[in-house]
N, C-alpha and C positions, 0 to 999 in steps of 0.2 A: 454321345446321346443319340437313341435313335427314334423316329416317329413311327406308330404303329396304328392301321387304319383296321376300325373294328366295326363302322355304321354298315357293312356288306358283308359280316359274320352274320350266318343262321345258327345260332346256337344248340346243339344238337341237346345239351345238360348244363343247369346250371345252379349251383349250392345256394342256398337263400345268402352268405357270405357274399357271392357271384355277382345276385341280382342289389345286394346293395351297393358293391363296387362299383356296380355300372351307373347305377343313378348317380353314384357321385361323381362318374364320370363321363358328362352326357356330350363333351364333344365326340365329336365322330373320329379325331385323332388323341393318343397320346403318350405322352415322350417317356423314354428309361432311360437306364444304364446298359448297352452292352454287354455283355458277358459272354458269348463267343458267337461267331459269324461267317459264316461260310456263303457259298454260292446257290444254295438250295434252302438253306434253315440258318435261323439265328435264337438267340436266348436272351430275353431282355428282362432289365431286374427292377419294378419298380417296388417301392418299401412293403417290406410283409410278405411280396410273392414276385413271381415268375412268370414270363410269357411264352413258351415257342409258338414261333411263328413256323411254317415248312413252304415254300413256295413250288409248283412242278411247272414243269417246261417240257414238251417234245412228247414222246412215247409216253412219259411216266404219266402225262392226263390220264387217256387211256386206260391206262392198269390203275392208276388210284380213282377214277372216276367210276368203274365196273368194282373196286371192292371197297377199300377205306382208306382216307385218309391218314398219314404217319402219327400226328396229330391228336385228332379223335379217337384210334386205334390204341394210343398209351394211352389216352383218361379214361377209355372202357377195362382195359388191361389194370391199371392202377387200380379203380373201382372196386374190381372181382376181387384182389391180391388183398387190401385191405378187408374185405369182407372174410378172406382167411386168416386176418390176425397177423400178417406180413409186412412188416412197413414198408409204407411210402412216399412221399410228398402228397399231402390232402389235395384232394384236386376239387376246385373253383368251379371250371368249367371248361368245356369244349366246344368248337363247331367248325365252322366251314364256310368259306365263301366262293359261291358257283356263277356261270355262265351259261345259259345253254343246257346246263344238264351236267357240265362238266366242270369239274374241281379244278380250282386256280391256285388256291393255299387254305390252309387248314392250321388253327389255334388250337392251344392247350393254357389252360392258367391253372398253377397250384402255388398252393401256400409255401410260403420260405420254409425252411427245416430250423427251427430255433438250435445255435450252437452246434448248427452241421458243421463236417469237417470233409474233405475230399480226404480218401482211405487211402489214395498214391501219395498226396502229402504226408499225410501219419504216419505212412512205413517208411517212406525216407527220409523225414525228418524227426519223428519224434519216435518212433518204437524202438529204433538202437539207444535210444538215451533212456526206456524204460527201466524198472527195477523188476527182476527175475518173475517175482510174485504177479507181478503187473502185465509180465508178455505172458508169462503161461496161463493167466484169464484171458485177456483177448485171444490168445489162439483158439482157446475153449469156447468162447463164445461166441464167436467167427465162425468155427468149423458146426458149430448148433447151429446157427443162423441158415447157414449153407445147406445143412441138414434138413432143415424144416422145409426149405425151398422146394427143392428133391421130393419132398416125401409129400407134397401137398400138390407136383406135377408141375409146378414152373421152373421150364426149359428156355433160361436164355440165353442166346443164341452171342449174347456180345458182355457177357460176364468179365469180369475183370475191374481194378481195383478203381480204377478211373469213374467207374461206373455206380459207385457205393461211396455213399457217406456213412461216416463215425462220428456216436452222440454219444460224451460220456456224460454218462448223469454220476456223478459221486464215483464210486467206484466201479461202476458196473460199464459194459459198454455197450451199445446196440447200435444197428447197423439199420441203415434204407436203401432202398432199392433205385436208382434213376432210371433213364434212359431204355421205358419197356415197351418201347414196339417192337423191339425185334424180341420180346417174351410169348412164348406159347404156355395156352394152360391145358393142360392134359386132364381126362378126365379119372384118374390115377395118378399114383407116383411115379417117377418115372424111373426106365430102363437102367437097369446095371451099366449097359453101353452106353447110354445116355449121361449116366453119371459121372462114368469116367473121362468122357469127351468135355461134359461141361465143367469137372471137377480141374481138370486139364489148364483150360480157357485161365483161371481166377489163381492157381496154382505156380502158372508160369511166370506168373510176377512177382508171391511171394518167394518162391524158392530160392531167390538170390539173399533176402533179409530174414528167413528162418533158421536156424540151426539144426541139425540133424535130430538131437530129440524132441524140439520144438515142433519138427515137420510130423515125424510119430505119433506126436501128441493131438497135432490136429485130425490123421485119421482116427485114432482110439475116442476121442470125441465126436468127432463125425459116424462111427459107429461101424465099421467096414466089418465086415465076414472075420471069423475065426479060422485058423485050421487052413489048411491048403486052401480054399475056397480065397481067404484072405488073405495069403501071400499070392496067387494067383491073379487075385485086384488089384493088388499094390504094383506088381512087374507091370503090368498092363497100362496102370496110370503114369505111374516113374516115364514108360516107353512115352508116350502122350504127353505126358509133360516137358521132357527134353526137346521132344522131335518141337513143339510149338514154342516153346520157349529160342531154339535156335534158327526156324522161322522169321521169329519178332526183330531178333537181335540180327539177322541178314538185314532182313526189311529196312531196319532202322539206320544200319550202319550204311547200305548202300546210298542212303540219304547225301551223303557225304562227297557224291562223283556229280550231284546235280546244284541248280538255284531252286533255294526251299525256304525257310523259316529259319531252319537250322544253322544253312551255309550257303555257302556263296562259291559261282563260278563264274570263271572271267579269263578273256585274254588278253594279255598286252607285251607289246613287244619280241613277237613269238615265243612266250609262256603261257602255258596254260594255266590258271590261276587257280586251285584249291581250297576254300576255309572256311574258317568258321564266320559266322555272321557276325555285324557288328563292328564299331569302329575304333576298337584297340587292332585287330586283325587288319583291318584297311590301313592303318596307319603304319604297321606292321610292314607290308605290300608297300606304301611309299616308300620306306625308308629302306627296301633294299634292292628298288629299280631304282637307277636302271642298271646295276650290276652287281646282284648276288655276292657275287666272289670278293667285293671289297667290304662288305660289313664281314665276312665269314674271314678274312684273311687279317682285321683288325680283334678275330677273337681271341681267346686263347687254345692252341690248337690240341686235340685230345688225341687224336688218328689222322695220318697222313701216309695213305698209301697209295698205289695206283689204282685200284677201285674207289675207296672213298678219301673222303677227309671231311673229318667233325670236328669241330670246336663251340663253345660256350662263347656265346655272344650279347651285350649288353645293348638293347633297344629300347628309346626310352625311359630310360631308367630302370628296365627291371632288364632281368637275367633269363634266357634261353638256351637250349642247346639246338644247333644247326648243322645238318649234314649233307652234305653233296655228295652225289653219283656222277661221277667222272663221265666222261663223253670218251672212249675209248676204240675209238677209229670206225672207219668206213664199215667192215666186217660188224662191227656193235649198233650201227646206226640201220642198215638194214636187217639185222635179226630182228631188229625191235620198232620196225618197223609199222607193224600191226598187232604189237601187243602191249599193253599197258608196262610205263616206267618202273622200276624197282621203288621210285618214291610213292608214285601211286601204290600200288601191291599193299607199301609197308602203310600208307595213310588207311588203305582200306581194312586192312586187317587190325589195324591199332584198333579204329572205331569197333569191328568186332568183337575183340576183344574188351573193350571196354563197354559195350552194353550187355556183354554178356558177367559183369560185376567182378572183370577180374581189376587190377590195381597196377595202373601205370600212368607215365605221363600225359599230359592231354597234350593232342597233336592242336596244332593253331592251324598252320600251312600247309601246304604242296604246291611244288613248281616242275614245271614239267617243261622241257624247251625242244622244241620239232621244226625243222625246213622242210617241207615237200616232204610230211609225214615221217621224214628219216629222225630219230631220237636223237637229241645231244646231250646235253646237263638235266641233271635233275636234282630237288632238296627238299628236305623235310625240316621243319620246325618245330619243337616243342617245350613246352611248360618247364624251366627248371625246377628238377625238386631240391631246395633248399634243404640245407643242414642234415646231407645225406652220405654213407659212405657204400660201396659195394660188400656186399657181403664179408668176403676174404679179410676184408681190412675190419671188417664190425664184430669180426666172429672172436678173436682173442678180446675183445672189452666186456663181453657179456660172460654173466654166470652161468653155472648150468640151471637153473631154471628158468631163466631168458630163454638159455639155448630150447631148450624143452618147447617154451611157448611158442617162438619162433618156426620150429619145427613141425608144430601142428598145425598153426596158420597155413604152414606151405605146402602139409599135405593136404589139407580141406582145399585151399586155394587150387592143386595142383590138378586134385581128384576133381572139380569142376571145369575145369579148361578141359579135362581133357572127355571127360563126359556129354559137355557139351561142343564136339569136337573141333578144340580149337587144341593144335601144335604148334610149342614155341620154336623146335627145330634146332635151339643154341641154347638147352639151361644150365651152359657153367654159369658156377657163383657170381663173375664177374658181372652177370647182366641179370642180379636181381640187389636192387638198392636199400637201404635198411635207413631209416630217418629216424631222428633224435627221439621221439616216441614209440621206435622198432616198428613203427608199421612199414609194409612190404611194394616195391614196384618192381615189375619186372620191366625191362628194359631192352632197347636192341630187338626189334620184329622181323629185320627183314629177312630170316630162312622160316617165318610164321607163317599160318595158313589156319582155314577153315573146313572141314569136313564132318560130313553127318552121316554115320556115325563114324565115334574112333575106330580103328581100326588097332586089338591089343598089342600086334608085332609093334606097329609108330608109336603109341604110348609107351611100350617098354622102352623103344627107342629113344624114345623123347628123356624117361625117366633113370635111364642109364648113365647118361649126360652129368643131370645132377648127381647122382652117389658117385659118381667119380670123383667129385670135387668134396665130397661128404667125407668120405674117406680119407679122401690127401688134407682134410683141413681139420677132421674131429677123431680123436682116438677112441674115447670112451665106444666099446663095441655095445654096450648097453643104450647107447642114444642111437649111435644107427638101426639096431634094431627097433628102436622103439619107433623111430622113424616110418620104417617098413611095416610095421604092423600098424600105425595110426591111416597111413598110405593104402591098405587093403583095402580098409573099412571105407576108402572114398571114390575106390576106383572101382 
């Protein structure tokens, strides 16, 4: 719960709604719910509505003192956007509480959204469970919504799906707009350029949960140019969309080398420590200090070479696979000396890979173990996937029209790794896993990497790998080509 002081708010607007609220709430403080909180702003929820609060500190007086508050800046924004038939959270009221002349923090109240929805929750949890009929309305009335934005001059600057609620009324869906300070209103529609940057921003998040016709469908609704003009817009966007989309997915994954929300970093026992947050991971972390090599040497072993050795290991009662990077003499300790482990590399690229929606196991760990900077052992930990075979072994139990589905999954899958330039560096069969409902993981990262853009010789490179093993393992020359040619269409 948090307390909110409002007896030093000058209220700049306030909806007769507003002014009865207040009379019924004539202390000079009071308490919500939480709902997110940072070091500058937070979001408190008492029933029926909303409050931000924005607090500034330092320089930013200054600059919000001379123009407006974050605050009062969205409930004049929100105001105008409704007065165009835009949805948005009804706004209550705004103001401001000064010093001197100068803004200390600044309020917003709007009414709740009846049967709002956050639009990042919908798309990954509920629009893949939708029925055919049901996504291609919402993409059609998403890309209208997006439309009308456009076309009435609101330019925002922090568009994206986090930022939009979904209200379905019966069948139909409509959308609201949040977080519009950072909204400009043009006094026109706005710029082609414009469109495509912002179209970009909102774009980069569904791409991963759209389907290729679905994607289509939302510019043919959204209304793009005909003719050259309109394959011209699309190359342009498509650029725009990857380049930000593989941006997001660095940003994010980099997460993963620091202490965040996410994960966790730590030393002990000179190891450098890795993980994900939380206390399965930390437990994880006790139980294989203080020495690695005996829970991994009680696994069952998979690979045991002089670079690595993997095996499957049971922690806690559940099931993981564990790999170690050998410490391989003096010569190996000073090469790598000032450059990150082969377990880092592969921890960093997994995460890559995996916000960018490709399908594999989730890493938990990394250990990293250094004397006087010089490298020794390293290991990576991850999720076993259960009731899984590699490819090779899964390819004679399936029909050919498993094989068919199978093989389309891997070209859409394959044509976005590598579009968004991620190389797996090693795609024989062996290290792409098939689970009892055929869905797909790839496996084994560490010749993987990241680069923007692909480069066609690495992709071919990358995608030679596989049809060698397509060939030695499927005969039907009808399915490898069909292969190839579902494979054009994604790369």
């Amino acid at each position: 719960m948090a307390k909110v002081f409002l007896n030093d708010i000058r209220w700049e607007y306030l909806s007769d709604e507003g002014r009865v609220w207040l009379k019924n709430h004539p202390d000079p403080v009071v308490t919500g719910q939480v709902v997110k909180e940072s070091s500058k702003r937070r979001v408190v929820f008492f029933p029926g509505m909303y409050l931000k609060e924005v607090h500034y500190h330092g320089f930013g007086v200054l600059l919000k003192s001379l123009g407006s508050g974050t605050a009062c800046k969205e409930g004049r924004v929100s105001r105008k956007l409704a007065e165009l038939g835009i949805c948005v959270p009804q706004v209550i009221g705004y103001g401001k509480a000064a010093s001197g002349g100068v803004i200390r923090r600044d309020v917003l109240l709007t009414r709740e959204v009846a049967g709002g929805k956050s639009l990042f929750d919908f798309i990954h949890r509920d629009f893949p469970r939708l029925p055919f009929c049901e996504k291609r309305k919402f993409v059609r009335g998403f890309a209208a919504y997006i439309r009308k934005l456009h076309d009435a001059g609101a330019l925002h600057a922090d568009l994206h799906v986090g930022n939009i609620l979904l209200v379905a009324e019966g069948h139909e869906f409509n959308f609201v707009l949040l977080d519009n300070d950072r909204l400009s209103l043009k006094s026109r529609e706005i710029s082609t350029r414009q469109r495509i940057n912002n179209l970009a921003l909102v774009l980069s998040n569904l791409r991963f949960h759209l389907s290729r016709t679905q994607y289509l469908r939302f510019f043919q609704e959204y209304g793009f140019p005909l003719g050259e003009e309109g394959l011209a817009f699309l190359a342009a966007l498509e650029r725009k969309v990857l380049a930000h989309t593989n941006k997001i997915c660095n940003e994010k994954a980099r997460k993963c080398l620091s202490n965040n929300r996410r994960f966790s970093k730590e030393h002990r026992q000179g190891f450098t420590i890795y993980r994900k947050s939380g206390l399965r991971s930390k437990n994880i972390v006790d139980t294989l200090f203080p020495d690695p090599d005996e829970v991994l040497d009680r696994g069952e072993v998979l690979k045991a070479g002089r670079t690595v050795q993997a095996a499957t290991v049971f922690i806690d009662g559940r099931k993981y696979f564990l790999k170690r990077y050998n410490d391989k003499g003096f010569i190996y300790r000073l090469r790598n000396a000032f450059r990150k482990s082969r377990a880092v590399r592969t921890w960093l690229v997994s995460w890559e890979f995996l916000y960018r929606g490709l399908p594999g196991p989730e890493p938990i760990l990394c250990l990293e173990e250094r004397s006087f900077r010089f490298l020794k052992r390293s290991y990576i930990l991850y999720e076993y996937v259960d009731n899984s075979l590699c490819l090779p072994q899964k390819w004679p139990l399936l029909d050919s029209q498993t094989r068919k589905f199978i093989l389309i999954r891997l070209a859409i899958k394959l044509g976005w790794m590598h579009r968004t330039g991620g190389i797996h560096g090693d795609l024989k069969w062996n290290n792409l896993l098939i689970d009892e409902n055929n869905n797909i993981y790839f496996i084994d990262f560490d010749g993987s990497r990241v680069s923007f853009p692909g480069k066609s010789q690495i992709i071919a490179k990358d995608l030679k790998r596989f049809l060698i093993d397509l060939s030695k393992f499927e005969e039907d020359e009808d399915l490898k080509l069909f292969f190839t040619n579902v494979s054009n269409k994604w790369h």
